[in-house]
C-alpha positions as CSV (number, residue, x, y, z in Angstrom):
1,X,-40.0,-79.9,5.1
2,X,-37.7,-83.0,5.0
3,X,-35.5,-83.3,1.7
4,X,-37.6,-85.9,-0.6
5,X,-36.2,-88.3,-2.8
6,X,-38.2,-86.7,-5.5
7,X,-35.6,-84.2,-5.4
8,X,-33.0,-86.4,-6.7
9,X,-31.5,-85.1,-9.6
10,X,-31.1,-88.2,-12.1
11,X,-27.5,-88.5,-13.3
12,X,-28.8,-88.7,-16.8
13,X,-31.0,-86.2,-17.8
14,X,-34.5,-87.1,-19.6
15,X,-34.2,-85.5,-23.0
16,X,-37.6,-83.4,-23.7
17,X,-40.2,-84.6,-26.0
18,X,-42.1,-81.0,-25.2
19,X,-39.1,-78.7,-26.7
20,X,-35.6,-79.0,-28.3
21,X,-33.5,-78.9,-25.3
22,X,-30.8,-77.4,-27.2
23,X,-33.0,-74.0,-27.8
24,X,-34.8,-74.3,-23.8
25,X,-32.7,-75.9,-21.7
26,X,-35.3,-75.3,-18.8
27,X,-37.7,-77.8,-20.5
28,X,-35.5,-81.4,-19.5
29,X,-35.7,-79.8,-16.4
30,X,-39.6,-79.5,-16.2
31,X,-40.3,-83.0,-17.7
32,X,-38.1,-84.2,-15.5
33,X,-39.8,-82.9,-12.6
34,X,-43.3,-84.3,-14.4
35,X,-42.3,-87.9,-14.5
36,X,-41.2,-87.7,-10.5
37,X,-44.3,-86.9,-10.3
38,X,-46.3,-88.9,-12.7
39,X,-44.4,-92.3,-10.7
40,X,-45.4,-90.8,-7.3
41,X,-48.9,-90.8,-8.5
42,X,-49.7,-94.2,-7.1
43,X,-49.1,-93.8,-3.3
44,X,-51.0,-91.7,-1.1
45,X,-49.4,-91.6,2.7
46,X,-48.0,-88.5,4.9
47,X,-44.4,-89.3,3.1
48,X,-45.3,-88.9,-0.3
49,X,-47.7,-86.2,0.3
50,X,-44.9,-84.3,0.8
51,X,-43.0,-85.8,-1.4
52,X,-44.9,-84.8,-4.0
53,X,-45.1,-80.9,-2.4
54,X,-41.6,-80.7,-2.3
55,X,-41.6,-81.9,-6.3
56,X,-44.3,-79.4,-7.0
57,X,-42.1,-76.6,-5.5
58,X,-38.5,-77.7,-7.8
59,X,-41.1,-78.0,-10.9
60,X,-42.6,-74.4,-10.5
61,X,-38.8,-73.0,-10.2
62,X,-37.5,-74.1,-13.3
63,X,-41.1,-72.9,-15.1
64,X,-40.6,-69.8,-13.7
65,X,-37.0,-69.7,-15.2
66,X,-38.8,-71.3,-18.5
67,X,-41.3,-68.1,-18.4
68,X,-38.6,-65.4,-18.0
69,X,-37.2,-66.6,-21.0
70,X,-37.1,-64.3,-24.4
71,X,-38.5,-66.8,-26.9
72,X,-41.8,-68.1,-24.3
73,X,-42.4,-64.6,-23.8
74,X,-42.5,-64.2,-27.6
75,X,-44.8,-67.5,-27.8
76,X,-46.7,-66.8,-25.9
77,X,-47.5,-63.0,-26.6
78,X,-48.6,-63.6,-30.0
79,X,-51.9,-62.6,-30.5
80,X,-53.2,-66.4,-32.0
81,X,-52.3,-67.9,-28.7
82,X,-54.5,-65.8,-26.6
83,X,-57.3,-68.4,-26.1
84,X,-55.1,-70.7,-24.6
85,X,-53.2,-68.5,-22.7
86,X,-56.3,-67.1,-21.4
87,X,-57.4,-70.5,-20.6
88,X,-53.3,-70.9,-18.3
89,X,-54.4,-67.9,-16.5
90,X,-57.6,-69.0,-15.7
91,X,-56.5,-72.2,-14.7
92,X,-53.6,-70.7,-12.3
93,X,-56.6,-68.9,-10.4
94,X,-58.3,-71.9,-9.9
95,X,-55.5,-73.9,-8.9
96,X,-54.8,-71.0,-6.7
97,X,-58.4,-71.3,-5.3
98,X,-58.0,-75.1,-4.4
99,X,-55.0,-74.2,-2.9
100,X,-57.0,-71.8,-0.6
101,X,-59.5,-74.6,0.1
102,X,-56.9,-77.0,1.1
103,X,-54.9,-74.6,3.7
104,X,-58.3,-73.6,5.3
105,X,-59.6,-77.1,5.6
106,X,-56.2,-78.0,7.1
107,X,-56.1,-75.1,9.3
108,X,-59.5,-76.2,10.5
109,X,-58.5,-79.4,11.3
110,X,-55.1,-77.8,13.4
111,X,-57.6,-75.9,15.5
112,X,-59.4,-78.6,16.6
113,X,-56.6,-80.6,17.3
114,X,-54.8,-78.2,19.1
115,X,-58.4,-77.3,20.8
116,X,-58.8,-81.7,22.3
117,X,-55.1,-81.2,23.1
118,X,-55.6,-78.5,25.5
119,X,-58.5,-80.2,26.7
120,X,-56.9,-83.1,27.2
121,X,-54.2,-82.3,29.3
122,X,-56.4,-79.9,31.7
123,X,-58.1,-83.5,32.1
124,X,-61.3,-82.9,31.9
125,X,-64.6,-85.2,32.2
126,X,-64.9,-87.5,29.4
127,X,-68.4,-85.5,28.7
128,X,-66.8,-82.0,28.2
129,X,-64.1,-84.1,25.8
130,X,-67.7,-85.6,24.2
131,X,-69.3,-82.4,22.8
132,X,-65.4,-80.9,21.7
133,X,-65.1,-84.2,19.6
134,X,-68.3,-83.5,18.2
135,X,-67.5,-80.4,17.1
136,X,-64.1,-81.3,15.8
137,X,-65.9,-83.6,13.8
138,X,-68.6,-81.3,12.7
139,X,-65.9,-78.9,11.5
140,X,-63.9,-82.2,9.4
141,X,-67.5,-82.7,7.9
142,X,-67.2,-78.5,6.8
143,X,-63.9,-79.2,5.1
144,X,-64.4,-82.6,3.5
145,X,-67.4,-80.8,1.8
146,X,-65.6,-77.8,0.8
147,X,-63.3,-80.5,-0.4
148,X,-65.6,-82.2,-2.4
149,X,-66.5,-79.5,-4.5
150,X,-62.2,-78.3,-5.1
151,X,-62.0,-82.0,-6.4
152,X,-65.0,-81.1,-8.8
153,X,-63.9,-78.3,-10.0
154,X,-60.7,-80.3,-10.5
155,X,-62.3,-82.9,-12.5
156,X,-63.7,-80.5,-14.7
157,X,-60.6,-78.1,-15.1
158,X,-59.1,-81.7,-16.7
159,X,-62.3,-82.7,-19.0
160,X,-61.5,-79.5,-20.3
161,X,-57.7,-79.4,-20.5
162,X,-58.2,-82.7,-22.5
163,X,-60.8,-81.2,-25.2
164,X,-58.8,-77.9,-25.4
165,X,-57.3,-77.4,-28.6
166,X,-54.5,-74.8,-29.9
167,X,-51.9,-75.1,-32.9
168,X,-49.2,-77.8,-31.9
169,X,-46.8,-76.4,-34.3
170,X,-43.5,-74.9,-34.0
171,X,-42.4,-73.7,-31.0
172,X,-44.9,-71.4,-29.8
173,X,-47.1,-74.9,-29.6
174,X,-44.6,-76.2,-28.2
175,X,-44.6,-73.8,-25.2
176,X,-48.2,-74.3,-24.9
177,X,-48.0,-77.9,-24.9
178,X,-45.4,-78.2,-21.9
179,X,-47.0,-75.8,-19.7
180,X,-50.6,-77.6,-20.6
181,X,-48.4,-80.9,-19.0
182,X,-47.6,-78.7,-16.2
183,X,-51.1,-78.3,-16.0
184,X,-52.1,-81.8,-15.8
185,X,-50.0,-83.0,-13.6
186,X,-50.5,-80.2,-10.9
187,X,-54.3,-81.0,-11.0
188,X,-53.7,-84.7,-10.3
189,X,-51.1,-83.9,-7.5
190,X,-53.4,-81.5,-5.8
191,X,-56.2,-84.5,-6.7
192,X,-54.0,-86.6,-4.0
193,X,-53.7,-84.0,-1.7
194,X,-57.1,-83.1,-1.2
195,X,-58.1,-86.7,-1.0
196,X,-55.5,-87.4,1.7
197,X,-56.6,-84.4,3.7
198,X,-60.2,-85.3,3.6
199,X,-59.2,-89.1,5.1
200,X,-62.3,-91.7,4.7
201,X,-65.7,-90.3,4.4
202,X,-67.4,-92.5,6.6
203,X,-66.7,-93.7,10.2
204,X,-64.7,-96.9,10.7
205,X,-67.3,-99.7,10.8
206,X,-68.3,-101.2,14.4
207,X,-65.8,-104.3,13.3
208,X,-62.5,-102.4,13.5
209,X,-63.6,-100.6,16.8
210,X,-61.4,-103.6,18.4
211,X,-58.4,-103.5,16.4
212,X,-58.1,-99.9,16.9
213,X,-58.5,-100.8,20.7
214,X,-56.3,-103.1,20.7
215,X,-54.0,-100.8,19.3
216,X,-54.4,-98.6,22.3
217,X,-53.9,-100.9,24.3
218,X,-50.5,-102.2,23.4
219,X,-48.0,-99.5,22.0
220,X,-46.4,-101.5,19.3
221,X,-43.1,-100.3,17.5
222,X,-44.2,-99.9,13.9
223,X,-41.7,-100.5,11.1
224,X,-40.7,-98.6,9.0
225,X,-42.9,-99.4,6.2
226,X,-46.3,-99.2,8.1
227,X,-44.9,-95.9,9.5
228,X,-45.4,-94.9,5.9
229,X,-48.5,-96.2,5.3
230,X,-49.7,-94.1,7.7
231,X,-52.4,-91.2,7.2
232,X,-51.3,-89.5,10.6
233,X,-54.8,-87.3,10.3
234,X,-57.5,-90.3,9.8
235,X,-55.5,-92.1,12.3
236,X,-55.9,-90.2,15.1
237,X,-59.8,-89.7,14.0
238,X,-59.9,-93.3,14.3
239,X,-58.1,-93.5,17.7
240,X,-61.0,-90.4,18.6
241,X,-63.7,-92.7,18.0
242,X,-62.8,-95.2,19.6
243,X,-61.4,-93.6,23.1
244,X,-65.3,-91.8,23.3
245,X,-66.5,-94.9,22.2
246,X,-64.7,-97.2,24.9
247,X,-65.2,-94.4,27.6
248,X,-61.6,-95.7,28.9
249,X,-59.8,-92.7,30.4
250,X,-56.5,-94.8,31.1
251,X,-55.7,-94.4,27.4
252,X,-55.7,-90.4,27.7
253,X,-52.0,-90.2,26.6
254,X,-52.7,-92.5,23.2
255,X,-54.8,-90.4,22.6
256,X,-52.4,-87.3,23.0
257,X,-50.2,-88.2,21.2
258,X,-51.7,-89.7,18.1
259,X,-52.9,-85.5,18.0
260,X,-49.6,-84.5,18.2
261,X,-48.5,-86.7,15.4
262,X,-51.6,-85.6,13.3
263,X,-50.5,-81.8,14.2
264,X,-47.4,-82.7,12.8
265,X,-48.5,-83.9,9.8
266,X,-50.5,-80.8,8.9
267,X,-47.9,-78.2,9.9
268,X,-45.9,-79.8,7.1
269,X,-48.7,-79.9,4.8
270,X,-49.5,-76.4,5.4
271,X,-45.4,-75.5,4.9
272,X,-45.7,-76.9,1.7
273,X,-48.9,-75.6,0.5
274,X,-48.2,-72.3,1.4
275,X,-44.9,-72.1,-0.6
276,X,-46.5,-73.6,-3.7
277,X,-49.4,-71.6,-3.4
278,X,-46.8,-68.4,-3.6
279,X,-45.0,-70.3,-6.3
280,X,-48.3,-70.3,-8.6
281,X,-48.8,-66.4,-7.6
282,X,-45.5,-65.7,-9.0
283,X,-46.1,-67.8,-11.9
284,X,-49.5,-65.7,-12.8
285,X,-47.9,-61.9,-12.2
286,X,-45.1,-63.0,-14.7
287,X,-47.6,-64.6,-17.5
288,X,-49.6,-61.2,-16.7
289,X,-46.7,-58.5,-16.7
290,X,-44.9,-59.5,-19.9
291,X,-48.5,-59.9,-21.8
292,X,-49.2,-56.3,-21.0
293,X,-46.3,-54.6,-22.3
């Protein structure tokens, strides 16, 4: 994926309120990664989706690096932190398991995009093009439901990271406590995510049928700013509608390439799924191996 300007590394480094920085240097490194995030929180577009991936990924380097070390081992090992560590493990699988549901519901989505492409440039009759974009739309109906239950689960992973309780002191609490942030912050990313996959849950109403023709009509040069605005995925389902809608063949390569654009878009979001989703893996097995030696 493009190089995000959440990867920026600050020429002052954020001194860490989650553990003396002198003892882990890792943990600067970690918060600042968290409050990239935590500021990207606000915008939701194809840009800072992947911003926020490609934050995700730097984060879960340096807590890998944070794990390997002797003394978080030690923290975490001892035997009055088992309920919360129990509790991080669990919560990696289901982090893992939204993960899952966010690749297949973009993968869906690819098919059927790829599947009107093909269609579309073997021109075919606007009726054979009918039934595909029902079915592409059938399947989008699949995956926002699937969806809809990964942001549940979500929502109820946080209500419980926020009533969860374990000793704060010292600096086995304090290992707790920073990978708890990482927690949080990871579950209101992948919030984002999921949300901008899914795109509006309702059809455009009848009222913005003509502005998305007229949009078809005229191929304006968007600056740069409305470029990232954009939700390349919802777009193009808008630009679907409205091509069966109007029944206007002439606007056959609009329609083309507002596909390619959304194919685009989730080939990157799939790129940086996938390597988060290993990152989290990784992060599990080495939580797992040191606690059963």
């Amino acid at each position: 994926m493009a190089a995000s300007p959440l990867n920026v590394q600050p020429s002052v480094h954020a001194r860490s309120n989650s553990l003396p920085s002198r003892e882990h240097p890792m943990a600067s490194q970690i918060d600042e990664n968290l409050n990239r995030l935590r500021a990207s929180q606000s915008a939701s577009t194809s840009s800072s989706v992947g911003d926020k991936l490609n934050c995700l990924q730097d984060l879960y380097d340096y807590v890998d690096m944070f794990l390997q070390l002797p003394h978080t081992q030690q923290a975490l090992a001892q035997e009055q932190q088992r309920k919360p560590v129990d509790e991080l493990l669990d919560g990696f699988l289901l982090l893992l398991d939204v993960c899952g549901t966010a690749k297949d519901a973009l993968l869906l989505t690819k098919e059927g995009t790829q599947e009107l492409q093909s269609i579309l440039r073997r021109r075919r009759g606007l009726e054979g093009l009918s039934n595909e974009v029902r079915k592409y739309f059938t399947s989008r109906k699949a995956a926002r439901k699937a969806i809809c239950k990964a942001l549940k689960n979500l929502k109820h992973m946080e209500n419980k990271l926020t009533t969860s309780s374990f000793s704060k002191d010292g600096e086995t609490g304090a290992v707790i406590g920073t990978l708890k942030q990482v927690e949080a912050v990871i579950i209101s990313v992948l919030e984002s995510i999921l949300t901008f996959i899914s795109g509006p849950e309702a059809e455009l109403k009848s009222s913005r049928w003509s502005l998305v023709s007229k949009l078809l009509h005229q191929k304006r040069v968007m600056c740069e700013e409305a470029e990232q605005n954009t939700n390349e995925i919802a777009y193009a389902e808008a630009v679907l509608r409205s091509f069966i809608k109007s029944g206007n063949t002439k606007h056959v390569e609009n329609v083309q390439n507002e596909l390619q654009n959304s194919e685009m878009c989730i080939r990157d979001l799939e790129e940086g799924l996938e390597s988060f989703f290993r990152r989290l893996i990784k992060a599990r097995v080495t939580v797992l191996n040191f606690l059963n030696c």
